[in-house]
N, CA, C and O of each residue as an XYZ file, in Angstrom:
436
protein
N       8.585      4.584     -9.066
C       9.104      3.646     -8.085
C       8.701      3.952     -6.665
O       9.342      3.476     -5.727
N       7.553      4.810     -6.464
C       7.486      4.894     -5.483
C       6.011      5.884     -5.214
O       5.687      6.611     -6.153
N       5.282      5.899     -4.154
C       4.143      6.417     -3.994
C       3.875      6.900     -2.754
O       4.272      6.110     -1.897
N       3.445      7.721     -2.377
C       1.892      7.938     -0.669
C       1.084      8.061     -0.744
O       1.034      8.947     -1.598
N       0.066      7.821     -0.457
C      -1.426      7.899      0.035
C      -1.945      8.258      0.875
O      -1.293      7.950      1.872
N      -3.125      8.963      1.220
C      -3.484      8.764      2.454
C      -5.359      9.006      2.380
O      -6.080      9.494      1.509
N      -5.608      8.492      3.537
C      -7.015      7.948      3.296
C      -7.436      8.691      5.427
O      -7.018      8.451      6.560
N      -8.477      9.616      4.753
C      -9.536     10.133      5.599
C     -10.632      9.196      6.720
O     -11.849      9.353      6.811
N      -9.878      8.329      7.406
C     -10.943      7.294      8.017
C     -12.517      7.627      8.601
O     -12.602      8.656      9.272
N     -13.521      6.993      8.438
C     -14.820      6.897      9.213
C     -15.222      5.955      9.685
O     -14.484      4.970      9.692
N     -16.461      5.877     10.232
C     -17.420      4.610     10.985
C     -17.061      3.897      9.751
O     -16.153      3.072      9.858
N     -17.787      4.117      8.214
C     -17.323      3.431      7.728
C     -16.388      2.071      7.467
O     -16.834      0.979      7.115
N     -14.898      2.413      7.739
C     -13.983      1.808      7.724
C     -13.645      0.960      9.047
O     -12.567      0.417      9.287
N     -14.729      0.961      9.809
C     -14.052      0.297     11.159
C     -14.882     -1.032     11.714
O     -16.082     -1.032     11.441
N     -14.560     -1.740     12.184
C     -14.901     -3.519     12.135
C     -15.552     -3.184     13.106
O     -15.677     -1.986     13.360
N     -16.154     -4.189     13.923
C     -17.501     -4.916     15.009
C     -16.648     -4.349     16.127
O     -17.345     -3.794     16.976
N     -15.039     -4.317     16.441
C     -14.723     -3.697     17.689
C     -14.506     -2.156     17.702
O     -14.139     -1.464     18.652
N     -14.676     -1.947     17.008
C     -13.789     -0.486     16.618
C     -12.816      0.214     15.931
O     -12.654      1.410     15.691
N     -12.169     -0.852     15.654
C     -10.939     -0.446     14.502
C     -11.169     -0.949     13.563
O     -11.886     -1.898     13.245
N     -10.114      0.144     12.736
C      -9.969      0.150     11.178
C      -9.633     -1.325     10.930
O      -8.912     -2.148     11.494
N     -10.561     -1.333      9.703
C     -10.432     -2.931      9.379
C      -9.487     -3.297      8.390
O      -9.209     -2.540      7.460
N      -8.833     -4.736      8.580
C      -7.101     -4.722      7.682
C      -7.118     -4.876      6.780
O      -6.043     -5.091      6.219
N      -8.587     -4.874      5.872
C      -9.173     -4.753      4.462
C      -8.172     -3.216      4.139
O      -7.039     -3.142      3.662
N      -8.991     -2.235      4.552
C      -8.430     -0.982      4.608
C      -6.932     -1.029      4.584
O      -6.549     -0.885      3.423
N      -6.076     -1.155      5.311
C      -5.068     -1.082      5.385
C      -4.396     -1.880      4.040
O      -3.308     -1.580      3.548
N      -5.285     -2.954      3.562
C      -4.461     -3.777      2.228
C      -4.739     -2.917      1.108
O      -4.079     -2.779      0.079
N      -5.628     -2.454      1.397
C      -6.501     -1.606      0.208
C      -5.598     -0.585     -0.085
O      -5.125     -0.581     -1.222
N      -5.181      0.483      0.885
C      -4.010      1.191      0.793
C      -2.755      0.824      0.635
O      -1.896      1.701      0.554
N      -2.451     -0.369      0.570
C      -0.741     -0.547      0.429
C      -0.821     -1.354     -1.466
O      -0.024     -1.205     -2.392
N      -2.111     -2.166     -1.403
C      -2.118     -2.457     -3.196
C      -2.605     -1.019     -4.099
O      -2.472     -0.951     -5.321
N      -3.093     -0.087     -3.389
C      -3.291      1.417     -4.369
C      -1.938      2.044     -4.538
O      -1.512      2.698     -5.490
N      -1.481      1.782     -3.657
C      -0.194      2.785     -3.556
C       1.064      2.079     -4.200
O       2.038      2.616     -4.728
N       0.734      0.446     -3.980
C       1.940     -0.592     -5.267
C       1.190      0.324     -6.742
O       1.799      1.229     -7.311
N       0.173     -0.021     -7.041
C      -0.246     -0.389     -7.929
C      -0.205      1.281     -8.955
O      -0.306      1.315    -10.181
N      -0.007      2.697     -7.910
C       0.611      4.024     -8.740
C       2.178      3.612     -8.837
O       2.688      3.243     -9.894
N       2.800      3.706     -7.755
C       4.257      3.471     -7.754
C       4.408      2.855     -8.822
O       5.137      3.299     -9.710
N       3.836      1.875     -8.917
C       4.752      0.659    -10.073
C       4.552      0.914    -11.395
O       5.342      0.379    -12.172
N       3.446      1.793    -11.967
C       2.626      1.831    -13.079
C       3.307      3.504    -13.597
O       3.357      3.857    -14.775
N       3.723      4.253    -12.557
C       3.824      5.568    -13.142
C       4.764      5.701    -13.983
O       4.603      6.821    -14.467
N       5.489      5.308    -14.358
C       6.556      5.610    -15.551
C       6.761      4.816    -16.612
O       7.650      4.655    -17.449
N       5.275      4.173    -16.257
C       5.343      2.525    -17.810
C       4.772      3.442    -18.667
O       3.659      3.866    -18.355
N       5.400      3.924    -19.890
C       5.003      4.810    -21.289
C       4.879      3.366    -22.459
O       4.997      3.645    -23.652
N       4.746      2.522    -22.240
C       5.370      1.834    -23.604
C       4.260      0.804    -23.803
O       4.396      0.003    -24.728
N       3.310      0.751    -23.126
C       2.442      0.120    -23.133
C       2.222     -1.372    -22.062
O       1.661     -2.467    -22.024
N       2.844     -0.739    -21.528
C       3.248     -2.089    -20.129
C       2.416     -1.517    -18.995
O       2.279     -0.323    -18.728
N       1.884     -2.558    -18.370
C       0.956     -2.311    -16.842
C       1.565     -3.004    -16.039
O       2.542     -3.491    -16.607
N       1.490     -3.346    -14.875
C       1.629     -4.085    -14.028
C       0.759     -4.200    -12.513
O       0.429     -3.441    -11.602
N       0.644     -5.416    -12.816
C      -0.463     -6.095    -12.210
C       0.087     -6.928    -10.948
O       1.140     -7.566    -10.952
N      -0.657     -6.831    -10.048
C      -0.322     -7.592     -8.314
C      -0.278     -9.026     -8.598
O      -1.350     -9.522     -8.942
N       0.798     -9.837     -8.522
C       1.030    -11.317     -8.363
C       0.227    -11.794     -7.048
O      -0.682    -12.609     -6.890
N       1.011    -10.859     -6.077
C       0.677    -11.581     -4.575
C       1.136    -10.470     -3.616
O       2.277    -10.017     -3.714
N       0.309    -10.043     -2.734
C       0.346     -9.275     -2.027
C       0.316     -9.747     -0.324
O      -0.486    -10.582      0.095
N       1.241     -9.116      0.471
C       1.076     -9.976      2.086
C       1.452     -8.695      2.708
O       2.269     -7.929      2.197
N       0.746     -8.440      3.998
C       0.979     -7.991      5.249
C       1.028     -8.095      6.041
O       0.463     -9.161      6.288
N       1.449     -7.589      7.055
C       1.427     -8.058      8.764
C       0.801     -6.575      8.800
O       0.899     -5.588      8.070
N       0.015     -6.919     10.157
C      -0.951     -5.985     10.612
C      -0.290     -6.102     11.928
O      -0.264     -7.239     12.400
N       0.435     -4.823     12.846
C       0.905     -4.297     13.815
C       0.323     -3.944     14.855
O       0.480     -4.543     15.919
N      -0.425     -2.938     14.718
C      -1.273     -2.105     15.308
C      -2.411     -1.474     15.255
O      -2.757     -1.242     14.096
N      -3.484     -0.924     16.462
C      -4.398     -0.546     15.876
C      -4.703      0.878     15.168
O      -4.496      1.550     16.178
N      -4.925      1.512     14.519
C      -4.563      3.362     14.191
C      -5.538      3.644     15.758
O      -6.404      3.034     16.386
N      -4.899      4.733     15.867
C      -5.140      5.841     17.052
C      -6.205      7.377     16.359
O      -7.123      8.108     16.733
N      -5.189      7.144     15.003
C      -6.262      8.848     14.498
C      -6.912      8.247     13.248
O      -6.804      7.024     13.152
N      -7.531      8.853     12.329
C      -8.459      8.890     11.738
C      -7.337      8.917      9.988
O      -7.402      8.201      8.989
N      -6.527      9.967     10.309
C      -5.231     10.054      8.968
C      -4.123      8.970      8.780
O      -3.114      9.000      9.484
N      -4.285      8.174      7.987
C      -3.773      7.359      7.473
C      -3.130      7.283      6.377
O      -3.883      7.436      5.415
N      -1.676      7.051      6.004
C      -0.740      7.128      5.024
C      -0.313      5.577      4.625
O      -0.616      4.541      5.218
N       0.153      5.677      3.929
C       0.319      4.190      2.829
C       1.705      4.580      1.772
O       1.664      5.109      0.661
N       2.587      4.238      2.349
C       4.102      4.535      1.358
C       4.316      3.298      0.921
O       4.212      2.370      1.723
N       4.670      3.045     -0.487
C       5.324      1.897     -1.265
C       6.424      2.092     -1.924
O       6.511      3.285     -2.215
N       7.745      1.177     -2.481
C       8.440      2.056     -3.107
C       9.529      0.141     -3.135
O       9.727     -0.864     -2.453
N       9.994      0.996     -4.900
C      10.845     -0.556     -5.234
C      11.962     -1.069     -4.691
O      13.074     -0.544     -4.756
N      11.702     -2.060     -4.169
C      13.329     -2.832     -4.144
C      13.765     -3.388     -5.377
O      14.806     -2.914     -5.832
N      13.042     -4.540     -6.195
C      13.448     -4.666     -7.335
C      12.513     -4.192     -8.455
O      11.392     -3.725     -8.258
N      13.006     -4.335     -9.471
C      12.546     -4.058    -10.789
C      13.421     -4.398    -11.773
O      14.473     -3.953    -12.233
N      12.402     -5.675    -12.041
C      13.176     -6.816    -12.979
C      12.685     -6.247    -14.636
O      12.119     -5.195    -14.931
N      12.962     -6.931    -15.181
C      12.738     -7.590    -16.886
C      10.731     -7.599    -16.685
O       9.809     -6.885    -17.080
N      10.833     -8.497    -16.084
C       9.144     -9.061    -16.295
C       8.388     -9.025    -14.579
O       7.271     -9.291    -14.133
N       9.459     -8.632    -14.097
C       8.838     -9.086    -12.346
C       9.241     -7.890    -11.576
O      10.278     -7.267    -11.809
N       8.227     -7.528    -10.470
C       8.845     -6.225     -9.680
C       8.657     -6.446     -8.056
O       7.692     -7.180     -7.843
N       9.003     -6.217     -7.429
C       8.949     -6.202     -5.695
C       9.297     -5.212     -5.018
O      10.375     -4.622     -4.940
N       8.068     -5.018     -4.401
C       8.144     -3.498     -3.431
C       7.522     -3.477     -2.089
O       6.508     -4.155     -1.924
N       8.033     -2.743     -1.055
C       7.622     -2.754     -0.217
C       6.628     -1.912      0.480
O       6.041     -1.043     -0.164
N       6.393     -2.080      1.685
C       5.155     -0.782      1.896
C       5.175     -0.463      3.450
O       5.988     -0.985      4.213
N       4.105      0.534      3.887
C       3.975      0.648      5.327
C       3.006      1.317      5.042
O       2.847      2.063      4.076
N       1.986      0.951      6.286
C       0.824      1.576      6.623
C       1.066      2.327      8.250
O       1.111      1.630      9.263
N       1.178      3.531      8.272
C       1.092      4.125      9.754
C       0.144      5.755      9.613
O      -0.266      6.311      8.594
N       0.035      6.169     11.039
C      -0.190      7.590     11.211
C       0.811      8.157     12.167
O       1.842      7.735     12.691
N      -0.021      9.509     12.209
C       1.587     10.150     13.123
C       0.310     10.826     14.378
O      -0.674     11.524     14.132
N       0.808     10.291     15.749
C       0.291     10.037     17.243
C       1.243     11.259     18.188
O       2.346     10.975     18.655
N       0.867     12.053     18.285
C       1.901     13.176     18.926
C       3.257     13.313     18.074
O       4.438     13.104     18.353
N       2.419     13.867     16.616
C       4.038     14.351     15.644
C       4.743     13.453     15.539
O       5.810     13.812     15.041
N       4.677     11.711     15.911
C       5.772     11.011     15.603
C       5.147      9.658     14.828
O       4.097      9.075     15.097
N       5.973      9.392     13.942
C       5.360      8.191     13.044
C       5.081      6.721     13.929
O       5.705      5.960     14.670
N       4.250      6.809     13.564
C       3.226      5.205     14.752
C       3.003      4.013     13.101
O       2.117      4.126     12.253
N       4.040      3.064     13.131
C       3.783      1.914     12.022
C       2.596      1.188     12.154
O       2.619      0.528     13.193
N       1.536      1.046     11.489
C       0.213      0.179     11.768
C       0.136     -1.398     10.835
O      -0.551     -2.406     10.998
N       1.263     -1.000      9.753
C       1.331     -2.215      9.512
C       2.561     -2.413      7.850
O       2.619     -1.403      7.149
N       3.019     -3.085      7.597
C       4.273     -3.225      6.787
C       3.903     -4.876      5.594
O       3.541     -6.035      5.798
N       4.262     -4.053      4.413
C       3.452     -5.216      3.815
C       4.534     -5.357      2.290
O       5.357     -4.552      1.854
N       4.137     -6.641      1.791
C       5.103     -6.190      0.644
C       4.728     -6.599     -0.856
O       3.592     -6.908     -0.496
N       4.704     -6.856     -2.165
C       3.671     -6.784     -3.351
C       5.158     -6.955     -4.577
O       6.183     -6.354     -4.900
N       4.427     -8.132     -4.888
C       5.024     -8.467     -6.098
C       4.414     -8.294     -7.571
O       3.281     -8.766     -7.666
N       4.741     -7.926     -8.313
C       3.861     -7.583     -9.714
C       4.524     -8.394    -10.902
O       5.565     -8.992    -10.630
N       4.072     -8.468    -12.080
C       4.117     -8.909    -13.356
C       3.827     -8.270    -14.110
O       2.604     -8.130    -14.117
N       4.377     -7.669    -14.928
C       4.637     -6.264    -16.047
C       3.901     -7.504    -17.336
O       4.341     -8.609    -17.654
N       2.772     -6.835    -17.798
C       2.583     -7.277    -18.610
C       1.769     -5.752    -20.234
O       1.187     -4.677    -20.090
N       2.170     -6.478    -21.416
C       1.871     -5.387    -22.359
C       0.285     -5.380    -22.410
O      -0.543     -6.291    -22.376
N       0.163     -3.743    -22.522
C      -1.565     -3.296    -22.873
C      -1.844     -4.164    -24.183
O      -1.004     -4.427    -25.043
N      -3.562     -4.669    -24.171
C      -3.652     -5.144    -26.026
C      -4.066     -3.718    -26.505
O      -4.257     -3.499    -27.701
Protein backbone atom coordinates (compact mmCIF):
# COMPACT_ATOMS: atom_id res chain seq x y z
CA UNK A 1 0.00 0.00 0.00
CA UNK A 2 2.54 2.09 -0.33
CA UNK A 3 6.02 2.94 -2.03
CA UNK A 4 9.32 5.63 -2.64
CA UNK A 5 11.37 6.14 -5.30
CA UNK A 6 13.82 8.13 -6.22
CA UNK A 7 15.42 8.96 -9.47
CA UNK A 8 19.14 10.47 -10.04
CA UNK A 9 18.33 13.47 -12.53
CA UNK A 10 20.54 14.52 -15.79
CA UNK A 11 20.68 16.69 -19.02
CA UNK A 12 18.91 13.87 -19.96
CA UNK A 13 15.72 14.47 -18.16
CA UNK A 14 15.42 18.18 -18.69
CA UNK A 15 13.17 20.08 -21.44
CA UNK A 16 14.28 23.07 -24.04
CA UNK A 17 14.30 25.48 -20.79
CA UNK A 18 16.00 23.66 -18.32
CA UNK A 19 13.88 21.76 -16.21
CA UNK A 20 12.97 18.45 -15.44
CA UNK A 21 10.39 17.51 -17.76
CA UNK A 22 6.66 16.52 -16.24
CA UNK A 23 7.03 13.32 -18.31
CA UNK A 24 9.59 12.51 -15.55
CA UNK A 25 7.77 13.46 -12.77
CA UNK A 26 4.54 11.16 -14.15
CA UNK A 27 6.91 8.54 -14.81
CA UNK A 28 7.80 8.50 -11.12
CA UNK A 29 4.48 8.78 -9.48
CA UNK A 30 2.89 5.72 -12.09
CA UNK A 31 6.30 3.50 -10.98
CA UNK A 32 5.79 4.09 -7.58
CA UNK A 33 1.50 3.45 -7.94
CA UNK A 34 2.26 0.71 -9.90
CA UNK A 35 5.02 -1.19 -6.79
CA UNK A 36 2.73 0.11 -4.02
CA UNK A 37 -0.32 -1.36 -5.46
CA UNK A 38 1.08 -4.68 -6.87
CA UNK A 39 3.29 -5.66 -3.78
CA UNK A 40 1.16 -7.84 -1.79
CA UNK A 41 -1.10 -9.27 -4.77
CA UNK A 42 0.02 -13.24 -4.14
CA UNK A 43 -3.08 -14.67 -5.78
CA UNK A 44 -2.62 -13.92 -9.09
CA UNK A 45 -4.07 -10.40 -9.35
CA UNK A 46 -2.12 -7.30 -10.99
CA UNK A 47 -3.20 -4.09 -11.14
CA UNK A 48 -3.12 -1.92 -13.79
CA UNK A 49 -3.41 2.24 -14.09
CA UNK A 50 -7.11 3.24 -15.10
CA UNK A 51 -6.18 6.94 -15.13
CA UNK A 52 -3.56 8.77 -13.81
CA UNK A 53 -3.52 12.96 -13.16
CA UNK A 54 -1.14 15.48 -11.77
CA UNK A 55 -0.58 18.90 -11.05
CA UNK A 56 2.86 20.01 -11.62
CA UNK A 57 3.89 22.75 -8.79
CA UNK A 58 7.22 23.49 -9.17
CA UNK A 59 10.38 23.46 -10.77
CA UNK A 60 13.11 20.80 -8.88
CA UNK A 61 16.08 22.87 -7.63
CA UNK A 62 18.44 19.56 -7.12
CA UNK A 63 19.06 16.77 -9.19
CA UNK A 64 17.43 13.97 -6.20
CA UNK A 65 14.12 13.32 -6.70
CA UNK A 66 11.60 11.18 -4.63
CA UNK A 67 8.16 9.90 -5.67
CA UNK A 68 5.89 8.59 -2.54
CA UNK A 69 2.48 6.83 -3.33
CA UNK A 70 0.36 5.18 -0.90
CA UNK A 71 -3.58 3.95 -0.65
CA UNK A 72 -6.52 5.73 0.21
CA UNK A 73 -8.80 3.15 -1.08
CA UNK A 74 -8.66 -0.39 -1.85
CA UNK A 75 -11.71 -1.74 -3.14
CA UNK A 76 -13.02 -5.32 -4.37
CA UNK A 77 -11.96 -4.56 -8.07
CA UNK A 78 -10.83 -0.76 -7.90
CA UNK A 79 -7.95 1.05 -5.98
CA UNK A 80 -7.01 4.89 -5.45
CA UNK A 81 -3.88 6.31 -4.32
CA UNK A 82 -2.21 9.19 -3.97
CA UNK A 83 1.27 10.57 -4.64
CA UNK A 84 3.90 13.43 -4.42
CA UNK A 85 6.76 14.27 -6.32
CA UNK A 86 9.36 16.63 -4.31
CA UNK A 87 13.16 17.05 -3.24
CA UNK A 88 14.61 18.31 -0.12
CA UNK A 89 16.28 22.24 -0.79
CA UNK A 90 18.21 23.12 2.48
CA UNK A 91 17.10 19.76 4.54
CA UNK A 92 13.48 20.70 4.05
CA UNK A 93 10.89 18.95 1.84
CA UNK A 94 10.21 21.27 -1.41
CA UNK A 95 6.65 19.54 -3.12
CA UNK A 96 7.28 19.56 -7.05
CA UNK A 97 4.22 18.08 -7.74
CA UNK A 98 1.07 15.88 -6.21
CA UNK A 99 -0.75 13.49 -8.33
CA UNK A 100 -3.23 10.79 -7.88
CA UNK A 101 -3.85 7.02 -9.83
CA UNK A 102 -6.62 4.89 -9.98
CA UNK A 103 -6.15 1.11 -10.83
CA UNK A 104 -8.23 -2.03 -11.77
CA UNK A 105 -7.12 -5.30 -10.14
CA UNK A 106 -7.36 -7.61 -12.67
CA UNK A 107 -6.40 -11.75 -12.59
CA UNK A 108 -2.92 -12.98 -14.27
CA UNK A 109 -3.93 -15.65 -17.37
Amino acid sequence: GYAKVSLEGGSKHLNALGNVQGAVYFAMVDFAFAVASNAFEEDGTAVVTLTGQINYLSSARTSLLYAESSVQKDGRSAVFYSAEVYEFVDGKKRLLASAQNTGFKITKP
